[in-house]
Every structure is written in C-alpha cells, then in structure tokens.
C-alpha positions as CSV (number, residue, x, y, z in Angstrom):
1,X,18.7,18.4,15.1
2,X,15.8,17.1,16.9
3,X,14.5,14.8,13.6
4,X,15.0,11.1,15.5
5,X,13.7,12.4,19.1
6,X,10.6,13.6,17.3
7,X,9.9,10.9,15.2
8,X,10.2,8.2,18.2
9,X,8.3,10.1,20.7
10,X,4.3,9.7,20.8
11,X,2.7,12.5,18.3
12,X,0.2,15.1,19.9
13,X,-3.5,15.4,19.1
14,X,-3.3,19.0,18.0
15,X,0.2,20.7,18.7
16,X,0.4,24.7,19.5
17,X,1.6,27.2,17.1
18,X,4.5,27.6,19.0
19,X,5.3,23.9,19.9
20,X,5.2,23.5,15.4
21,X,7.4,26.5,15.6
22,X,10.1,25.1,18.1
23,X,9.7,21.6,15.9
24,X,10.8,23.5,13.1
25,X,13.7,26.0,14.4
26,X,15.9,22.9,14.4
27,X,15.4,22.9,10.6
28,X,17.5,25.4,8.5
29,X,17.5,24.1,5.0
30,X,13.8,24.6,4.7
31,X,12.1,28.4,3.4
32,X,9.5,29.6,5.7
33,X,7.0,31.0,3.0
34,X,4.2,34.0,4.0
35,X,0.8,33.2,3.3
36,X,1.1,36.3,1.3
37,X,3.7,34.7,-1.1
38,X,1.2,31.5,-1.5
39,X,-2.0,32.9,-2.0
40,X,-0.4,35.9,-4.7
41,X,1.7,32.8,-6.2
42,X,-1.5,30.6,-6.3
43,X,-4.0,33.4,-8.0
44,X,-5.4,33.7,-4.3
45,X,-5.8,29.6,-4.6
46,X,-8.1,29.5,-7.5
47,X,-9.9,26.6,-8.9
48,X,-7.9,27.1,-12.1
49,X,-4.5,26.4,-10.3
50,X,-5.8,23.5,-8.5
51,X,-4.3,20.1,-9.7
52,X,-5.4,17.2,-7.1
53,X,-6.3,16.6,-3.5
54,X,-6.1,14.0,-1.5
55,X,-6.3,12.9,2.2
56,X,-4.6,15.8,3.5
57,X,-6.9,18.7,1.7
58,X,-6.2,20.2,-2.0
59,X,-3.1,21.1,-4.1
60,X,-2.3,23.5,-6.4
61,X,0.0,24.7,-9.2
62,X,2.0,28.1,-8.2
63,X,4.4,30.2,-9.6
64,X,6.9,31.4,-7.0
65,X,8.3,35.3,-7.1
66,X,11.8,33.4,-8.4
67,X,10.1,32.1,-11.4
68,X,10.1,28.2,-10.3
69,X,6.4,26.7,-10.7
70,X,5.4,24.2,-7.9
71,X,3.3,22.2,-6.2
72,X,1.8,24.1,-2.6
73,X,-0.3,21.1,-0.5
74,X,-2.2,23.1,1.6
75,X,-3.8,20.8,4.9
76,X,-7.1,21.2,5.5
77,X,-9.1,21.5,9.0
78,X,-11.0,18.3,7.6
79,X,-7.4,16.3,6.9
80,X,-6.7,12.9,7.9
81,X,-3.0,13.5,7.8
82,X,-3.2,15.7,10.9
83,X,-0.2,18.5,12.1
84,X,2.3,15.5,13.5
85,X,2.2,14.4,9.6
86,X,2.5,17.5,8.5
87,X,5.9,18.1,10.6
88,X,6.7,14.3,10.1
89,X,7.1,15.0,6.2
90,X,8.8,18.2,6.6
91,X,11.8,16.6,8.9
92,X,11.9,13.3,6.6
93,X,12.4,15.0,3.7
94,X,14.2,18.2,4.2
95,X,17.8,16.7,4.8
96,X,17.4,14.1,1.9
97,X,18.0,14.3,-1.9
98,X,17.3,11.6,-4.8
99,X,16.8,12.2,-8.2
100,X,13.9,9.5,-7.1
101,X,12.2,11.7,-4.2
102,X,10.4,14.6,-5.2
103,X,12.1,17.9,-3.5
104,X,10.5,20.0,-0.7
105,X,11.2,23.8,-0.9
106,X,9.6,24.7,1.7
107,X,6.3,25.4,4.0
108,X,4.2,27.9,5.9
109,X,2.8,27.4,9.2
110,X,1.5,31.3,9.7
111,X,-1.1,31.7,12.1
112,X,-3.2,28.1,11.4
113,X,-1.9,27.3,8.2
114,X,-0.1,24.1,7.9
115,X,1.1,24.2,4.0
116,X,3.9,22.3,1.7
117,X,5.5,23.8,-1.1
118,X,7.0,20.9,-3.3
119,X,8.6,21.2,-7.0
120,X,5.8,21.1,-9.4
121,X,5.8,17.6,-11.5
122,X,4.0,17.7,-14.9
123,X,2.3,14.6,-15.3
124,X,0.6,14.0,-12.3
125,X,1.0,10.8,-10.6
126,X,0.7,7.0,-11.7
127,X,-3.3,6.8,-9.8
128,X,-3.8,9.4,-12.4
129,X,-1.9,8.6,-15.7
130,X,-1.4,4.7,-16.2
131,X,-3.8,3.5,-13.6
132,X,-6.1,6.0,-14.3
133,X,-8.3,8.7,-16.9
134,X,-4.8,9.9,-18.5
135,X,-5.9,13.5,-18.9
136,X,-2.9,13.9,-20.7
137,X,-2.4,10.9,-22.8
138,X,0.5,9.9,-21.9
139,X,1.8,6.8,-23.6
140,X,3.7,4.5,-21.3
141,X,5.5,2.7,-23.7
142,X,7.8,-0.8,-22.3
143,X,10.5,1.7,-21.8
144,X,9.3,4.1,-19.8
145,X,7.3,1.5,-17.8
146,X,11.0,-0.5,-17.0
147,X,12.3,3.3,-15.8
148,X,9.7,3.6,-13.9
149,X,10.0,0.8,-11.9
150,X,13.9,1.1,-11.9
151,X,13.4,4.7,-10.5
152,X,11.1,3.8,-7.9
153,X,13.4,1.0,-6.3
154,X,16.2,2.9,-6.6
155,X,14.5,5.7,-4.4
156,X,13.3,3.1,-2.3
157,X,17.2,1.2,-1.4
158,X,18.3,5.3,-1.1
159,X,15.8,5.2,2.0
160,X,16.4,1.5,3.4
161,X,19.7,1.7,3.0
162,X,21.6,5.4,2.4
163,X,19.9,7.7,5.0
164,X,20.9,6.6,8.5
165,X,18.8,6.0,10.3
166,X,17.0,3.9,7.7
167,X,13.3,6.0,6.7
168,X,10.2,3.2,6.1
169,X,8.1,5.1,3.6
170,X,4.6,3.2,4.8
171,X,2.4,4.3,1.4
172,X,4.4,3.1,-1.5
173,X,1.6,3.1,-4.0
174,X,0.4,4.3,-7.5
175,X,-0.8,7.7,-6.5
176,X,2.5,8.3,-4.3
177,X,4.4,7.9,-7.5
178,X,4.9,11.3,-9.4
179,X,6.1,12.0,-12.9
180,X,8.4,15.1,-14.3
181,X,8.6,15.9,-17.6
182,X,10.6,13.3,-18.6
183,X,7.6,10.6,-16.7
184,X,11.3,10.6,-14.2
185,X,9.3,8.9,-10.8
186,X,9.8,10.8,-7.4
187,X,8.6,9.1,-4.7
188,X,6.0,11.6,-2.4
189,X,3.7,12.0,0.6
190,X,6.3,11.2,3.5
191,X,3.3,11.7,6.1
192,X,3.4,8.2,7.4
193,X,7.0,7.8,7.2
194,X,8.9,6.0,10.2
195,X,12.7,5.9,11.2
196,X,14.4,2.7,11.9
197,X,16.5,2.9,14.6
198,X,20.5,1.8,14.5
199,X,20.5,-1.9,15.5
200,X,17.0,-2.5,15.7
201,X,15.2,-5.0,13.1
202,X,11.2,-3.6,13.3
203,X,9.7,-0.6,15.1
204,X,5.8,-1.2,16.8
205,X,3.8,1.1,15.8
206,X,-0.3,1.8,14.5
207,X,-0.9,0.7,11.5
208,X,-1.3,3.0,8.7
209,X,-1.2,2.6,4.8
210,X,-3.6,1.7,2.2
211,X,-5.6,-1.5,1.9
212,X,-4.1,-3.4,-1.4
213,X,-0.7,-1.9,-0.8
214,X,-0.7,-2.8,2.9
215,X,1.7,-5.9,4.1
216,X,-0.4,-8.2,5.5
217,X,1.9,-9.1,8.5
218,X,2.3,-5.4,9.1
219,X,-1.6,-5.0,9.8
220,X,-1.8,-7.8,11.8
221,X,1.2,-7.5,14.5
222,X,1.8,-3.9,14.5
223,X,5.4,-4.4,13.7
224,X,6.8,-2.3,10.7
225,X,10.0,-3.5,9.3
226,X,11.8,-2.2,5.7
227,X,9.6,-4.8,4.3
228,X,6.4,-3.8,4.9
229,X,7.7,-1.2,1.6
230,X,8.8,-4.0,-0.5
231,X,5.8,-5.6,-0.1
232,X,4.0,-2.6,-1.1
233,X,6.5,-2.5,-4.2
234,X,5.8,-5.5,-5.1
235,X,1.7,-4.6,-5.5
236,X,3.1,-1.5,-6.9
237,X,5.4,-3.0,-10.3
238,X,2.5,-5.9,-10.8
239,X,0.7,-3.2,-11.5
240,X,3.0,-0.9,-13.9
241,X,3.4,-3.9,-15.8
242,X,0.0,-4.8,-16.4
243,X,-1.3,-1.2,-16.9
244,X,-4.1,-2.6,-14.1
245,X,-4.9,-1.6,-10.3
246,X,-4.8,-4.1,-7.7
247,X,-8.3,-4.5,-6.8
248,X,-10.9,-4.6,-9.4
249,X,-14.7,-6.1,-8.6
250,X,-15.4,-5.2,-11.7
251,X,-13.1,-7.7,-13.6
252,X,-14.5,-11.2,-13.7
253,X,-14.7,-13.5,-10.5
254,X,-10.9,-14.9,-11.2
255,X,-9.4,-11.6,-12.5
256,X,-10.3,-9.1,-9.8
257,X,-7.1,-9.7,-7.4
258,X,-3.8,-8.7,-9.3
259,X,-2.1,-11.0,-7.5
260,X,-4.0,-13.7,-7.2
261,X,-4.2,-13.6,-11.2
262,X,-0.4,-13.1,-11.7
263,X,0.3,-16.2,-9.4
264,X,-2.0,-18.2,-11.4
265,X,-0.2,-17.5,-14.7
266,X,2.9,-17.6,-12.9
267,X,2.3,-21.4,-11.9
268,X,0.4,-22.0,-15.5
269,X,3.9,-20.5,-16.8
270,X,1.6,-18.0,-18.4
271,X,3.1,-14.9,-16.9
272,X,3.8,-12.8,-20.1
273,X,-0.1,-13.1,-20.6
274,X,-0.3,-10.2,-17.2
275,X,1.4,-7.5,-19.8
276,X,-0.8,-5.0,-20.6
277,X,-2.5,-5.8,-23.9
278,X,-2.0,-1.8,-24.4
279,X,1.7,-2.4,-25.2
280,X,0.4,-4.4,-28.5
281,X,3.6,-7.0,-28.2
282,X,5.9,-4.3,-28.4
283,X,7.7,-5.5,-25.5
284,X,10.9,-7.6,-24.0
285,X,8.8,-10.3,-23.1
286,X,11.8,-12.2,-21.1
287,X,12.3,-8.7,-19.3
288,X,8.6,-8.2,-18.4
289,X,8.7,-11.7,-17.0
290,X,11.3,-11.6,-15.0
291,X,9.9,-7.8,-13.7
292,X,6.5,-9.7,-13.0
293,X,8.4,-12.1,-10.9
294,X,10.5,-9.5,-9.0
295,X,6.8,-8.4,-7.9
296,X,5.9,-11.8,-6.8
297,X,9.0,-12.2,-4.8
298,X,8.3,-8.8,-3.2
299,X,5.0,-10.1,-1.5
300,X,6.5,-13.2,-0.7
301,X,4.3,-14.4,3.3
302,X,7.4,-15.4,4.3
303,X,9.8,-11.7,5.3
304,X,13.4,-13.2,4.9
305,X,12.3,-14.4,1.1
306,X,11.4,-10.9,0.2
307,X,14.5,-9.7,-1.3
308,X,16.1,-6.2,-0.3
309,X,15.4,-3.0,-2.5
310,X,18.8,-3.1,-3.7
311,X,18.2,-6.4,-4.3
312,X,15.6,-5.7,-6.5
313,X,17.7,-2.8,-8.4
314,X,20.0,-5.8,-9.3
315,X,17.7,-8.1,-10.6
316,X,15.9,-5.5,-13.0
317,X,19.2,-4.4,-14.1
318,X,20.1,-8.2,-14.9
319,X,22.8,-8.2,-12.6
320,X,21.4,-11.0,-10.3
321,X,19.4,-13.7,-11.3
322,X,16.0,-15.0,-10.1
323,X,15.8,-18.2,-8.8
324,X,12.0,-19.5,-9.9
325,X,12.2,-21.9,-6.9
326,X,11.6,-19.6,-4.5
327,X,8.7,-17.6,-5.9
328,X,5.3,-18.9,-3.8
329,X,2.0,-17.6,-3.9
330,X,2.1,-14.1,-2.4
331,X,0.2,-13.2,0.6
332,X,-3.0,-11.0,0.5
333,X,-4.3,-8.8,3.1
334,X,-7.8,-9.7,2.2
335,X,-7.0,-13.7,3.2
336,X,-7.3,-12.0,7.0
337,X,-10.8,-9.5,6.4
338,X,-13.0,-12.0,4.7
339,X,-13.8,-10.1,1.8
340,X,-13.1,-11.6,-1.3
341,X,-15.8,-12.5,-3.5
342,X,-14.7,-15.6,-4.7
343,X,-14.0,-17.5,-1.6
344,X,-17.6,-16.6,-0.7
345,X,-19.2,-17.8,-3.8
346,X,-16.8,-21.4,-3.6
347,X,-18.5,-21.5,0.3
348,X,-22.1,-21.1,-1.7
349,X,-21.4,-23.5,-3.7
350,X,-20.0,-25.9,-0.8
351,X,-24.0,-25.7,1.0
352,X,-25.0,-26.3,-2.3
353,X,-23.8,-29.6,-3.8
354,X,-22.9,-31.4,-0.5
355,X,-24.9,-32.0,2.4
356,X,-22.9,-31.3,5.7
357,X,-20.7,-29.2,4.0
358,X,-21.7,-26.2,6.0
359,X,-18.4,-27.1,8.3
360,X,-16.3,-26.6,5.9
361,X,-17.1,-22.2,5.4
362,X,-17.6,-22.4,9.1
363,X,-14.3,-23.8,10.5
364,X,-12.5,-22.0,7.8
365,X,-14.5,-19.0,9.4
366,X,-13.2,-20.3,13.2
367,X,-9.7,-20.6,11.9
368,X,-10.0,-17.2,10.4
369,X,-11.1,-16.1,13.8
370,X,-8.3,-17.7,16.2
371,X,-6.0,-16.4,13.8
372,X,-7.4,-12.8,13.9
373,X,-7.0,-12.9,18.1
374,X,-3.3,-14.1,17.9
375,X,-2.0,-11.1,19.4
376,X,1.7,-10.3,18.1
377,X,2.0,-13.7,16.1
378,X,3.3,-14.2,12.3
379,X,0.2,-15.2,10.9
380,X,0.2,-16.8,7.7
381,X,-2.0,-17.2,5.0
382,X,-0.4,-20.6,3.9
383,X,-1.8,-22.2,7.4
384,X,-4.7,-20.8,6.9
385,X,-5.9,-22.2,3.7
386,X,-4.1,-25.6,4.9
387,X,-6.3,-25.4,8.2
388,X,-9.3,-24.9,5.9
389,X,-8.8,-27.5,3.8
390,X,-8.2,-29.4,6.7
391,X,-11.0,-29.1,8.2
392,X,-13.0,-29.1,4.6
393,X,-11.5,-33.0,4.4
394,X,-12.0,-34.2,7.8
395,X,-15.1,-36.6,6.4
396,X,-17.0,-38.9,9.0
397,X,-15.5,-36.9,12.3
398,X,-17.0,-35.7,15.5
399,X,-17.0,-32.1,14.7
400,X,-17.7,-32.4,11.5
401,X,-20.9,-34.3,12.0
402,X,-21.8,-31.8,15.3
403,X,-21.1,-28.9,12.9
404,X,-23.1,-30.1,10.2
405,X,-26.3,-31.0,12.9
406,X,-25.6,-27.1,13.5
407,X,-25.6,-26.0,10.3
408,X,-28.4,-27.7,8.9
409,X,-30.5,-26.3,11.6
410,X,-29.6,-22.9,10.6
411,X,-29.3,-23.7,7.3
412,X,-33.0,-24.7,7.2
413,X,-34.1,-20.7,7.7
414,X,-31.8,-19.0,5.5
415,X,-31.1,-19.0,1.7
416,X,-27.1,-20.0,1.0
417,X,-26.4,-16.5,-0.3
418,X,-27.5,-15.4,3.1
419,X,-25.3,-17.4,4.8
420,X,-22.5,-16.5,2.3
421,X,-23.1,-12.6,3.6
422,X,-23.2,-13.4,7.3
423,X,-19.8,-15.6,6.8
424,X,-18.6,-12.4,5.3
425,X,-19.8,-9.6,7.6
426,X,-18.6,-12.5,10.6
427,X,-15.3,-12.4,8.9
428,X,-14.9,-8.9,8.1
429,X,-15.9,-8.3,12.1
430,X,-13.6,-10.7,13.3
431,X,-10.7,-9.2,12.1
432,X,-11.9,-5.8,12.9
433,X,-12.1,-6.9,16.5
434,X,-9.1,-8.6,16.4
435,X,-6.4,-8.2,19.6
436,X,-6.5,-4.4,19.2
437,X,-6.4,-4.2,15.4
438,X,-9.8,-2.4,15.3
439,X,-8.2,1.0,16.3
440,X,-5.1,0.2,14.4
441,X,-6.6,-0.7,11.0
442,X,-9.9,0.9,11.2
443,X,-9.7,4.1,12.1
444,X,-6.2,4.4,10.4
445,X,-6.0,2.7,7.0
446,X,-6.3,5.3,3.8
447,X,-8.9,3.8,1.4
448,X,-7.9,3.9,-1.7
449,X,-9.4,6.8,-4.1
C-alpha cells in the first residue's frame, strides 16, 4: 500500500483521472460507488437531502440500495480542499476504525467527480448544535458535554498514538466534531491530515487549519508536531464547557477571547464562573474545573508542558491529577497578527494620557515585527509582552525620547484612533509578510464559518 509514499511526497495541482485511479487501486477496503447509485440514492441531489457544506462543496443525506442512510460529500470545481485532499482523506481514513472517527464507506471518482460517502450522523456537528442555531434542540446537559470531550480525546490518543505511523489531524475544531444518535462524537474532515513518520519528532510542512484553533507556533515555523492537535483541543473543550466560540467581537472588550477570559478567572480562581450559565448549576463544579484546566494546559506556549492526548484521557477520567503550578497563560495566535481589539484600544489610551508614550505601541509594534521575520524560531508570546513592557518602562532613554520626537511629529496630523488602525493594519501586514508565512497562512488558513 502506497498510503505513507503518497502522503510524504509533494501533492499535484490537479491530478489525472487516471493518476486518482492508480492512487486508489492500492486501496481495497474502500466501495467504488457509480454516480448512478449517488444521484438515485440522493433524489438526483435535491435541495431537500442537502444537510451542510463547507469548504469542500455541499453534503447531502442519501439512502444507499442496502438500506444504510449516509452522508455523500460531493467536492466542488470551486473547493478549497482540492483532489490531493480529497485522496488524502480517503487513504487516512480507510484502514482506521474508532468508535470516535466517523466511518468512510466509500467514494466515486467517475469521470470528474470527486465524492465521499460517509455514515450519516443525526445531529449534525458541534459548529451547528452547541456552538450554534440548534435546529434541533438538543440539550447538552453536564453529561453529555463530559462525553463529548472524553470521546473526542480518546479519538485523538487512537491517532497520536495507535495508528503507526502517528496521523496529525490539523482541523480539530467545533464543526469537525459530529454527533450520532446518541450525541457519540466522531471526529471528521481528514483533508488536512499529515503522517508522522517512525522516529521523527515534527514534519515541515504549509500551514493549514483554522484561525482560533490554529497553534500558534505551528503558523509561525511551519513545523507540525502531534501538538499542534492538542493545542487545538484545548480551544476545542474551553469551548464545550462554556457553551461559547472562541472568538466573539461581539462580547464585551474583555470577554471576546475564550481564552484570554478563562485565564483570567483561572488566576482570579474564578474558573467555575466559564461554565455555561445554560447548565443552570446543574453541574460537577470540581469536574468542570478541572476540564477547564485540562484546556488551559492544552494551549500551554511552551510544547513539552502540553500534556499528551492520552494524557488528557487520564486526567478527565480522574486517574491523573493536575498540577495547578504548571498551568500559565495560554498562547494566542492573534498575539502574532495584531488584531485584537483590546490591545489596540490600551495603545489609544497610551497617546492619550501620557505624552511620549507613542513608543510604547510602536516598539511593541517593532518587536512584533522582528519577531514575525524570525524565520524557523520558537517565538513566544511571553517575550513578547515582556519586550513590550520593556520597552513601555524604559522612561528618560535615548530611544524612547528619539521615538517620542517621532511620534509627536506624526502624532500632530492624525487623530489617536487613526494611529490605533495603522498600528493594526502595520501589524496585521507584518506578519502577513513574515519569512514566507504570507503564502503559508494566507492563502491557506480556513476562516472560520
């Protein structure tokens, strides 16, 4: 079987009918499906069958000539996921079985159709239910949430470390996450999926994932290790438990990052108050705790303090304690773009109320930008803020005085909310421009729905 040549060897732009046909003659526990058989099993893939869509084109709900409903993904000439995904998810997923993994029955690659024909789950997926409109009211009681996350990192230490080679899932999020009947979990979308080769600690590779979910070290430097998925884990239970996506600008200014509001509770040994208020008290408040914290220690900025997935199957079971000592404040992707609100506003206020203080935005800016050109380094939000507060505290210096001559001439011509949005946009381009990371994060991370 040709599954660990093919995954290690640069993908095509647009691979021949006959080279997808060759990729998938090496497969035999897969069902080559007509295009007859889809379209009769799909009511000629009516609007009325269809049940989501997503980067790669539409899906829809089919009854197959055995009786079985499922799930046929069908990718579209517009998709994002392109053909080498298409075969990437078919080879990572047709050897493997979990009770955590949703199952693959099939596909059909007849003439240019590229389509996936999965086991049809229920209730959707988590973006749709919890996180989401709930079209079908679905009450996520404490239990179910704690199987939920139990089933999701058990699916997750089957990957990391049962299947040999190791399988990196790369898009561990909320709309990933599927429920059965029983709101079960089954981990989907194996698109982006990498194998981790025997002996070999990370893989190099373009970035891909979703902004949010995306390890922050990972998007920098390229290098994709197992825990660039318990990273994404760790976004992924914060926000099970709190019944709240990780990004909302909607929120007030100190609420809209997940996890910059769960650290703060965390420190203020206010955690419990992250439950979802949904739950009316009707939870183990000690257990929801110590999953909250379990999150935390999954986005850890340093690698070796993020624990291992079965790791994190122990400590939800109770089986292995926490240690509190060695929870720190969890890394963020948007530390590195520049974007959040709140660090703008605190620079705005900074031109405001002290004269001078224009350095202190602008050399947090420069450190933001020789950190963005560090090509292959472990960046680290910790040094960053340190070097910003740094430079914000370096009273009666050289630079400061040169930088504040600076800014006051160009603070003289513009309002400070205009300065706030060219610090932003200078921040955001920055990064984008960063040692090659504008063609691996720009052109290749999913935005969230």
């Amino acid at each position: 079987m040709t599954l660990f040549r093919f995954l290690c060897c640069r993908k095509l732009d647009a691979p021949s009918k006959s080279e997808v046909e060759e990729e998938l003659s090496g497969i035999h526990n897969v069902r080559l499906f007509t295009y007859k058989e889809l379209r009769n099993a799909t009511d000629d893939f009516s609007y009325a069958n269809k049940i989501g869509e997503g980067g790669f084109g539409p899906v829809y709900k089919a009854r197959l000539r055995n009786g079985k409903l499922a799930a046929v993904k069908v990718l579209s000439a517009k998709s994002s996921q392109g053909v080498g995904e298409f075969l990437t998810e078919i080879k990572m997923i047709s050897d493997i079985e979990h009770e955590n993994l949703v199952k693959l029955y099939g596909c059909c690659v007849e003439n240019d159709h590229r389509i996936l024909i999965y086991n049809y789950l229920e209730n959707n997926s988590l973006a749709d239910t919890l996180l989401g409109n709930n079209p079908n009211n679905i009450q996520f009681s404490w239990p179910t949430r704690y199987r939920i996350c139990l089933g999701v990192a058990r699916g997750l230490a089957f990957l990391h470390d049962e299947v040999q080679p190791h399988i990196i899932h790369r898009d561990i999020k909320a709309s990933n996450i599927l429920l059965d009947t029983d709101l079960t979990p089954k981990i989907s979308d194996f698109g982006l999926a990498k194998l981790i080769p025997p002996n070999m600690t990370h893989v190099s590779t373009r970035v891909a994932g979703t902004l949010g979910y995306l390890a922050p070290e990972y998007a920098i430097n390229g290098r994709l290790t197992l825990k660039a998925d318990i990273y994404s884990f760790g976004v992924l239970v914060v926000e099970i438990i709190s019944g709240r996506k990780n990004t909302n600008t909607r929120l007030p200014l100190g609420e809209q990052y997940l996890l910059e509001n769960a650290w703060e509770l965390h420190e203020r040994r206010e955690l419990v108050g992250l439950v979802d208020a949904s739950l009316n008290g009707n939870f183990d408040a000690e257990m929801a705790c110590r999953f909250l914290k379990v999150g935390l220690l999954c986005t850890q900025d340093n690698l070796r303090h993020r624990p291992s997935m079965s790791t994190v199957v122990r400590m939800f079971t109770g089986e292995q304690q926490i240690d509190d000592k060695k929870i720190k404040k969890p890394v963020l992707i948007s530390d590195f773009m520049g974007i959040k609100a709140r660090t703008a506003q605190k620079s705005s206020e900074s031109y405001g109320s002290s004269s001078g203080s224009d350095i202190k935005a602008r050399s947090a800016q420069k450190s933001s930008e020789s950190y963005g050109s560090s090509s292959g380094s472990d960046i680290k939000a910790r040094s960053a803020q340190k070097s910003s507060e740094s430079y914000g505290s370096s009273s009666g210096s050289d630079i400061k005085a040169r930088s504040a001559q600076k800014s006051s001439e160009s603070y003289g011509s513009s309002s400070g909310s205009d300065i706030k949005a060219r610090s932003a946009q200078k921040s955001s381009e920055s990064y984008a421009s960063s040692s090659g990371s504008d063609n691996r994060i720009a052109s290749t991370i999913r935005s969230e729905g």
